[in-house]
Steps between C-alpha positions, in 0.01 A plus 500: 500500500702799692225474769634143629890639399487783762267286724749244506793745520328665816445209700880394448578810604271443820633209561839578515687469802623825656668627808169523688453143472822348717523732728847373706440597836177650714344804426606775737280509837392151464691344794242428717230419245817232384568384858112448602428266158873291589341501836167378370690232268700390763178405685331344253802275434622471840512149681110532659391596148638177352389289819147618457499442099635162584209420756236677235638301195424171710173567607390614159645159383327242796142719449586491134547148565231382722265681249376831732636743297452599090806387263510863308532682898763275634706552180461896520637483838804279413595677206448833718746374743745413197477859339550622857844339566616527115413860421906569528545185230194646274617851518844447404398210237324789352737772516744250350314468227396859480875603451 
């Protein structure tokens, strides 16, 4: 019976948020470690990344269509492309949520 109390009592207190977990700004000597992943972002979602995902999405969908490629594969890629652009939606859905 005290066994599940103080097992349950220490994951609460795991589970608590603390200062370590929202940090509010960048940890010191991160700047260029910061700048090179905005830099990578911004090229992943820049206007050739979209125009490319645009042309992929559609010739997933004709093959899909025409029958030359597998359902399940065709799907991964679209949904793929989907977390790709709406990681900033999903991340801050969750961290809503999270508190």
């Amino acid at each position: 019976m005290y066994s599940l109390f103080f097992r349950s009592a220490a994951l609460a207190i795991l589970l608590t948020p603390t200062a370590a977990f929202a940090q509010a700004a960048d940890p010191a000597g991160s700047g260029p470690i910061v700048n090179a992943l905005g830099w990578l972002q911004d090229t992943l979602l820049g206007n050739v990344a979209t125009a490319v995902a645009v042309m992929a999405v559609a010739a997933i969908g004709f093959m899909m269509l025409t029958g030359r490629l597998n359902w399940r594969f065709g799907a991964t890629v679209i949904i793929g492309v989907f977390i790709l652009f709406g990681a900033a939606s999903i991340v801050a859905g969750i961290q809503g949520v999270a508190g």
